[in-house]
Wavefront OBJ file of the C-alpha trace (Angstrom):
o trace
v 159.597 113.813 221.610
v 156.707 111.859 222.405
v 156.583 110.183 225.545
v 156.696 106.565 224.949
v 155.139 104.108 226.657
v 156.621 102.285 229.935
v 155.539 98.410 228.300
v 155.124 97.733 224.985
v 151.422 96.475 224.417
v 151.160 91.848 224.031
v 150.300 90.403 221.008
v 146.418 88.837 221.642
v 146.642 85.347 220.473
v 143.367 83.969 219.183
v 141.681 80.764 220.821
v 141.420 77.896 217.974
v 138.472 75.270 218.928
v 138.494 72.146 216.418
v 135.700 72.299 214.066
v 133.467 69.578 214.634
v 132.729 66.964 211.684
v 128.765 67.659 211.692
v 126.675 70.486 213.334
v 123.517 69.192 215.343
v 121.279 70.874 213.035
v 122.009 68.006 210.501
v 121.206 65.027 213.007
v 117.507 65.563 212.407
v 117.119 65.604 208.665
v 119.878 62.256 208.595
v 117.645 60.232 210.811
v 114.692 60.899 209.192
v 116.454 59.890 206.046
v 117.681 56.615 207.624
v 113.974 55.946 208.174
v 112.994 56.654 204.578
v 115.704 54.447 203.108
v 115.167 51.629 205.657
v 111.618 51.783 205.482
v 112.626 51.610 201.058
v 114.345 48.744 201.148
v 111.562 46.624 203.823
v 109.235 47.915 200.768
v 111.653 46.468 198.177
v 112.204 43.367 200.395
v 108.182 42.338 200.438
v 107.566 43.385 196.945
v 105.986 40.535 194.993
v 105.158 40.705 191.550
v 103.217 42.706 189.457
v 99.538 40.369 187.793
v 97.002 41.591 185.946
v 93.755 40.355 186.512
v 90.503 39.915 184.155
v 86.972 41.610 185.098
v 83.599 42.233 183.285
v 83.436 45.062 185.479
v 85.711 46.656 188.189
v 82.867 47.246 190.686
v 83.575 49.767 192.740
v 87.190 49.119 192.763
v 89.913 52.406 193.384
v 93.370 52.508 192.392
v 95.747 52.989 195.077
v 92.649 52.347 197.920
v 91.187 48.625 196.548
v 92.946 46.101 198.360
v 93.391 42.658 197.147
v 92.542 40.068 200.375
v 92.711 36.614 201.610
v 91.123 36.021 205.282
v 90.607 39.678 205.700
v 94.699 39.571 205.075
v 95.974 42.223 202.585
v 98.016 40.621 199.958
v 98.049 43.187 197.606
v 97.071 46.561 196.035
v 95.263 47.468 193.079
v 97.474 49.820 191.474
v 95.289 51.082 188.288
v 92.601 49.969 186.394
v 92.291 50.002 181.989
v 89.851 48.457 179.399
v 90.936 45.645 177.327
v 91.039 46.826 173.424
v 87.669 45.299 172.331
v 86.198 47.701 175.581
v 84.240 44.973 176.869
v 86.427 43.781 180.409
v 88.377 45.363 182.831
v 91.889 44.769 183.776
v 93.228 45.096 187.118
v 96.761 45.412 187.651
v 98.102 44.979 191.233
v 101.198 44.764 192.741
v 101.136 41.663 195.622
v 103.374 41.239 198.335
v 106.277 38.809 198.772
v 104.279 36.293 200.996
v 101.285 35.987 197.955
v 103.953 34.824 195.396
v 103.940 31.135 195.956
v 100.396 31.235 195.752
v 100.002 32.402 191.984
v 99.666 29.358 190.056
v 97.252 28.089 187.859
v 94.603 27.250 190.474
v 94.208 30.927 191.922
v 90.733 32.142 192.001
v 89.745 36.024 192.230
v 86.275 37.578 192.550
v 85.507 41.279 193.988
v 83.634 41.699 196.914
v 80.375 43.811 196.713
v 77.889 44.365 199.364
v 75.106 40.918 197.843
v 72.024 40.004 199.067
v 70.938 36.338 198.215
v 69.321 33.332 198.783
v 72.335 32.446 201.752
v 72.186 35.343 202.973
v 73.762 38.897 203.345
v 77.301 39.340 202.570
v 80.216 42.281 201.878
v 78.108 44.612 204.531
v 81.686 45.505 205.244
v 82.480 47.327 201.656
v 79.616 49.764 202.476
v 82.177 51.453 204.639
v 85.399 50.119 203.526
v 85.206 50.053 199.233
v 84.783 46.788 197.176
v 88.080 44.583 197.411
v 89.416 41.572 195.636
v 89.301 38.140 197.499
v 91.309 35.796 196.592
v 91.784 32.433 197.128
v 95.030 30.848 196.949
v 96.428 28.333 194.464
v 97.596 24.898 194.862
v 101.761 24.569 194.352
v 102.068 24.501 190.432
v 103.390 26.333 187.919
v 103.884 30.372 188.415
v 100.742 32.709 186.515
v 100.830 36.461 186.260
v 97.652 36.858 184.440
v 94.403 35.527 185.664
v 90.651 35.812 184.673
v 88.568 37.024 187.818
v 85.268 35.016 188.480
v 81.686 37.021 187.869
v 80.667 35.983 191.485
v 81.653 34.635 194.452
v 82.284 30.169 194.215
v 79.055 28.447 195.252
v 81.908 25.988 197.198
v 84.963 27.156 198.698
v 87.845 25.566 197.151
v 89.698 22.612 198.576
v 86.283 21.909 200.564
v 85.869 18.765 201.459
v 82.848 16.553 200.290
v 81.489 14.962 197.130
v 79.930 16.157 193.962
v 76.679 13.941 192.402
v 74.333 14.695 189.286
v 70.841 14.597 189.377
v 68.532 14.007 186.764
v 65.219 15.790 186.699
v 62.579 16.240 183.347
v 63.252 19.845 183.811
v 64.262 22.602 186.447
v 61.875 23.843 188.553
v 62.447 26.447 190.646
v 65.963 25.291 191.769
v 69.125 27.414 191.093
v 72.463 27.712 191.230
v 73.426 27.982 195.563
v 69.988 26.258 196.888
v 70.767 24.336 199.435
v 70.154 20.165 200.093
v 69.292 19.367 202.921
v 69.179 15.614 204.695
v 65.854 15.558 207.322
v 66.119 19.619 207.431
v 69.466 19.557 208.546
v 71.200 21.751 205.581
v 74.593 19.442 204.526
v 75.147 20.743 200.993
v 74.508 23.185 197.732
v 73.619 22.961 194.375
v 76.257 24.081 192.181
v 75.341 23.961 188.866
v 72.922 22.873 185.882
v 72.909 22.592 182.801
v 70.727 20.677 179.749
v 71.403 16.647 178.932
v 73.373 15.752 176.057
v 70.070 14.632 175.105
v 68.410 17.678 175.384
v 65.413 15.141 176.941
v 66.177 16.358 180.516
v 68.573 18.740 182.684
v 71.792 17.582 184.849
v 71.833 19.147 187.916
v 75.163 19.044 190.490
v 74.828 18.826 194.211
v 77.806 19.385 196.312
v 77.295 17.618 199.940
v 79.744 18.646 202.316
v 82.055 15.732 204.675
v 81.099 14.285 206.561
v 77.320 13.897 205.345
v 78.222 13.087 202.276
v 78.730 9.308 203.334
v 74.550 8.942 204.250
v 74.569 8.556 200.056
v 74.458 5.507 198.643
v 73.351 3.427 196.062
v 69.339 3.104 197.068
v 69.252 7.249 197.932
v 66.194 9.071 196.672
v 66.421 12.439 195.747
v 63.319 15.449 195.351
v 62.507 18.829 194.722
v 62.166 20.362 198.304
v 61.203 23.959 196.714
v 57.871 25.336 197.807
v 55.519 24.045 200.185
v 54.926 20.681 200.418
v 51.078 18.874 200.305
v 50.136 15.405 201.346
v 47.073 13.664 201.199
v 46.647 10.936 204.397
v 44.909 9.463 207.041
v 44.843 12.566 208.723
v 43.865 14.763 205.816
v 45.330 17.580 203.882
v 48.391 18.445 205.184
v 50.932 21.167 203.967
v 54.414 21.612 204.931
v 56.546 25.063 204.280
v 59.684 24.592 203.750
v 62.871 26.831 204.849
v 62.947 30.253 203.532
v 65.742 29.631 201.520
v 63.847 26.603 199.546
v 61.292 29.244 199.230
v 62.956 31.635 197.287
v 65.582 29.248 195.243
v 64.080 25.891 195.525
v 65.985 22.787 197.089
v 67.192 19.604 197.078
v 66.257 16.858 199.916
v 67.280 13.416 199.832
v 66.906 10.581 202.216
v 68.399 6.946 202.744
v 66.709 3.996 204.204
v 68.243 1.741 206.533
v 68.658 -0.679 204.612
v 70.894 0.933 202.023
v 73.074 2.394 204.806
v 74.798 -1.220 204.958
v 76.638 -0.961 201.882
v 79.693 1.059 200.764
v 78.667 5.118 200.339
v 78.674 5.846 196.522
v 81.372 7.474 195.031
v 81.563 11.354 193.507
v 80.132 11.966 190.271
v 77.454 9.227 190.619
v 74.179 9.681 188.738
v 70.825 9.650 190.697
v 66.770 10.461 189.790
v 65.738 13.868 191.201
v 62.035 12.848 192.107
v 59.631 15.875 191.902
v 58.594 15.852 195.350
v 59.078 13.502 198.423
v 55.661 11.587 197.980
v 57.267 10.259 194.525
v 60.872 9.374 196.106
v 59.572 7.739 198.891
v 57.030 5.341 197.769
v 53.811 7.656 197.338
v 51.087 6.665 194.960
v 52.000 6.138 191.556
v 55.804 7.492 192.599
v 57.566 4.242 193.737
v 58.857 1.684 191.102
v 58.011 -1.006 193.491
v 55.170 -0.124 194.401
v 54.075 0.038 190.519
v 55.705 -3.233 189.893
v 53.688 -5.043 192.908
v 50.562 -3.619 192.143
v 51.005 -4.911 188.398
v 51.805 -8.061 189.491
v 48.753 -8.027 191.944
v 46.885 -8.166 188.763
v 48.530 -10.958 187.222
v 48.126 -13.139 189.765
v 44.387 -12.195 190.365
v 43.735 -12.773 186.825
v 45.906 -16.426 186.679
v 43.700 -17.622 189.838
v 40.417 -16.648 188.478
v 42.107 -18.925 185.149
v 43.758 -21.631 187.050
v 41.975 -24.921 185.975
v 44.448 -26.894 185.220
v 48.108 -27.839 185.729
v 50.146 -25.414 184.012
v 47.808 -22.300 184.804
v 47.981 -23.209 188.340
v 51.558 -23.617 188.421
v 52.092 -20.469 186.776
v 49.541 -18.740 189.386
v 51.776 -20.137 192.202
v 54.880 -18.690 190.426
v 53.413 -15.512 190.227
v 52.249 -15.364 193.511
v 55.421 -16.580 195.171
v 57.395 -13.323 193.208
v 54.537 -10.687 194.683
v 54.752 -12.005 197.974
v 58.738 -11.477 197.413
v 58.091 -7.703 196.347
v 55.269 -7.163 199.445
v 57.899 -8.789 201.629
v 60.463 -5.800 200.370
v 57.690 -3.278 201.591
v 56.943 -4.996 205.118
v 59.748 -3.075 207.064
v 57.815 0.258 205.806
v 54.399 -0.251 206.407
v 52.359 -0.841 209.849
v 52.008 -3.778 211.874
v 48.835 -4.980 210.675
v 50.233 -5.412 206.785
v 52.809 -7.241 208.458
v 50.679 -9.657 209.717
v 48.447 -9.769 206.406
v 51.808 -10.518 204.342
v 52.746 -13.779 207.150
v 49.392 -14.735 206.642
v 49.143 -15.205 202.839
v 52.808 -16.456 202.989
v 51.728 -19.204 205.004
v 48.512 -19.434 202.550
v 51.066 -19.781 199.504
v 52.900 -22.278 201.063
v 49.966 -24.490 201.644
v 48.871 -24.499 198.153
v 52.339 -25.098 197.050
v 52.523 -27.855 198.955
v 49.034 -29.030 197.999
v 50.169 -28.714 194.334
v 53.408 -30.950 195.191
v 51.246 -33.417 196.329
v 48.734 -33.665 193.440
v 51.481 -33.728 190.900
v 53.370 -36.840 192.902
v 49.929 -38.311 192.979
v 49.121 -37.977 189.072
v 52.947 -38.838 188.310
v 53.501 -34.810 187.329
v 50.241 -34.277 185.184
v 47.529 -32.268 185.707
v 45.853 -32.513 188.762
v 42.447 -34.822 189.874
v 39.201 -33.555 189.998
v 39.414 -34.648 193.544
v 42.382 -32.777 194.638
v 41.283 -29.559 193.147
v 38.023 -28.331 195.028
v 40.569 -28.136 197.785
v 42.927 -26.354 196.261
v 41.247 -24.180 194.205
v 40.062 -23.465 198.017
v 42.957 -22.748 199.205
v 44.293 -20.422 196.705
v 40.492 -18.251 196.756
v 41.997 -17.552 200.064
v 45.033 -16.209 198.652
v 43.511 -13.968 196.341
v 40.875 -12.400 199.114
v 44.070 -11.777 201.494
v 45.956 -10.388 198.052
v 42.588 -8.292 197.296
v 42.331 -6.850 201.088
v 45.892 -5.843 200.717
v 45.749 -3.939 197.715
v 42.572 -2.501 199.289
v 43.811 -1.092 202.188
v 46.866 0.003 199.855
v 44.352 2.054 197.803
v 42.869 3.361 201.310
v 46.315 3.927 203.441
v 48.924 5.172 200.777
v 50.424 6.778 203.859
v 51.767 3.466 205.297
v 54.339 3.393 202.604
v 55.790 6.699 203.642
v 58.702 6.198 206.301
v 58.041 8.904 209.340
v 54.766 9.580 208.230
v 52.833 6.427 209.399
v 49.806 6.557 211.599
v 47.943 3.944 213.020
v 44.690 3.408 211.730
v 41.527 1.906 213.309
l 1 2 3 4 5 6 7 8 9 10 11 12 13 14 15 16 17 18 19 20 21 22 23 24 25 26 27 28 29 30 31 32 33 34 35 36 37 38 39 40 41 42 43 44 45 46 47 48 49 50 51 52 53 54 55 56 57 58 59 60 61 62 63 64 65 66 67 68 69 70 71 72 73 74 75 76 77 78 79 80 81 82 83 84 85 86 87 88 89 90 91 92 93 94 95 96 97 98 99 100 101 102 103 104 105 106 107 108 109 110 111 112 113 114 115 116 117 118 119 120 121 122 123 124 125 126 127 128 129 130 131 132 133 134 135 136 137 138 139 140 141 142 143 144 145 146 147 148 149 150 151 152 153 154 155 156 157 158 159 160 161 162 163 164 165 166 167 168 169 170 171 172 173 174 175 176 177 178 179 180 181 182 183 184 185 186 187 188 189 190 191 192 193 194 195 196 197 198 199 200 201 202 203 204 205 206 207 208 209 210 211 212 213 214 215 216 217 218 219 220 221 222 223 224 225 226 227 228 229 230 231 232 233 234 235 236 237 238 239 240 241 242 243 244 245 246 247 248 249 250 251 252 253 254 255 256 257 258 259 260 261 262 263 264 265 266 267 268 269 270 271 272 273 274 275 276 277 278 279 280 281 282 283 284 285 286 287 288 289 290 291 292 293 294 295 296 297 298 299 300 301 302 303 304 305 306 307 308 309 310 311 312 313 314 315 316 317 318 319 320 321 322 323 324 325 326 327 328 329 330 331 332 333 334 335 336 337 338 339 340 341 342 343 344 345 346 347 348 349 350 351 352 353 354 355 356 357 358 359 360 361 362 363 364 365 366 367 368 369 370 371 372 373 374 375 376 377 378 379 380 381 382 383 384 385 386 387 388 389 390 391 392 393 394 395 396 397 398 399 400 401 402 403 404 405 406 407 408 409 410 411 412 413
């Protein structure tokens, strides 16, 4: 028999380690989709709607890349880009974020951004590198919109900016156009906006936007002109030209200027209607430009022509009359004008008075009628006087149109 062994041989028990729940091989690919799904649902959270917008052309504009902005603030994403079914505009739809949406409203204004050179200036250098966007400008609280119609071109005036609108009146255009700017004594303080033809057809309406707080140096007795071009004037000292900025160079302008004077009463409200002058000779009292100026020299003549008639009691009343109401317009001019017309006007006021006093005199003499043949070598005397000071006046008028133009006075010898 076979020799058997001393010790039987001890079972081998095996070693049981718990299983773990997870292997570390999985704790990568779970984080990374904690990430995704978090970084999901911040997506989800800032969502905002889905708009459509309106364009005659997109532009430059890339789905997935063109971003719609506000401040150089991304608000939203232009997500693809289709034809309308007559094939003549764009749509652009875009999906906007959550902080755009109370923004949407009726109000909303949209308008791509293209690299533009113009009259103001160069803008959207920036899109050379970056692609065109969409700027937008944010609405006023109001009912929600979805669908909008983009502007053509950037506004001419920022909306919600604050200032006052006024029309102008003109025989025709010129060279102005739509963003030339107004200026008040060179100092640039607004923009023309718009024009368009009268109701009349007789004339165009043009809008100038002045910016706060300039726009209070407008009231009532403001003059308005063409500032386009280069401007000539004829003076004391000769020919003179003037250019202008380059921007009235290339798109025109609008100046306008207030006199003292006016600056007393209340600033006139937006939407008032003023005369745009052809140039700033015309506005400011030039030769054949001012109203008052026309209207004194007319009367001038009327009272030249009543002394030359005055005879007898009625005539010479009526010369007096007419006299009195030039004086009243010359006195209107005095501020404007040099020191020596001043002292021409206080001398045939003082001549006026004399023969109206005269006249009083002769009338209480006669009992009212017409007055003596003694009495009127001395008047008649009196009022030659008057119409030599009235003829030097509207001589040196005729010789120094200059002295009627505020700023521009010189003092002649």
């Amino acid at each position: 028999m076979p020799d058997e062994p001393d010790d039987p041989e001890e079972p081998v028990e095996a070693r049981v380690r718990p299983r773990r729940w997870i292997a570390w091989v999985w704790v990568v690919p779970i984080a990374a989709a904690g990430v995704v799904a978090w970084l999901a649902w911040r997506a989800l959270a800032e969502r905002g709607p889905q708009i459509t917008i309106t364009f005659h052309a997109a532009q430059g504009l890339q789905p997935g890349q063109a971003t719609i902005q506000h401040l150089n603030a991304v608000l939203g994403t232009v997500t693809s880009l289709r034809l309308t079914r007559d094939m003549r505009r764009v749509v652009v739809d875009a999906r906007m974020t959550r902080e755009a949406t109370p923004y949407l409203t009726g109000s909303t204004i949209f308008y791509i951004v293209t690299p533009h050179l113009g009259v103001q200036g160069i803008s959207g250098l920036s899109t050379i590198v970056s692609g065109s966007y969409v700027e937008m400008y944010p609405g006023r609280p109001g009912k929600p919109r979805r669908h909008f119609v983009g502007l053509d071109s950037p506004p001419i005036v920022a909306p919600g900016a604050q200032g006052r609108s006024f029309i102008l009146r003109a025989p025709d255009l010129g060279s102005l156009t739509r963003g030339a700017p107004v200026t008040y004594r060179g100092v640039d303080v607004g923009v023309v906006t718009s024009f368009s033809l009268a109701d009349d057809g007789g004339g165009v309406k043009v809008t100038a936007f002045i910016r706060s707080p300039e726009d209070r140096l407008v009231h009532p007795g403001t003059r308005f002109w063409n500032a386009g071009g280069v401007a000539m004037t004829l003076g004391t000292q000769g020919l003179q030209l003037r250019a202008n900025s380059w921007q009235q160079l290339l798109a025109g302008g609008v100046a306008f200027d207030t006199a003292p004077p006016a600056m007393s009463g209340a600033p006139s409200p937006a939407g008032s209607v003023f005369r745009l002058y052809g140039n700033e000779q015309a506005a400011l009292g030039g030769p054949g430009g001012s109203p008052l100026l026309a209207d004194t020299l007319r009367n001038l003549n009327a009272v030249l022509r009543n002394l030359n008639q005055a005879t007898a009691g009625p005539q010479l009343h009526d010369a007096l009359v007419t006299l009195n109401r030039v004086l009243t317009h010359l006195d209107r001019l005095a501020s404007e004008t040099q020191p020596n017309i001043n002292a021409l006007l206080k001398s045939l006021r003082a001549t006026s008075d004399a023969a109206q006093r005269t006249l009083v005199a002769v009338q209480n003499t006669t009992g009212g009628t017409a007055p003596s043949s003694t009495n009127l070598p001395e008047l008649m005397s009196q009022l030659s006087q008057a119409a030599r000071s009235v003829r030097e006046l509207a001589d040196y008028l005729d010789r120094h149109p200059d002295a009627l133009l505020r700023g521009r006075r010189a003092q002649s010898r």
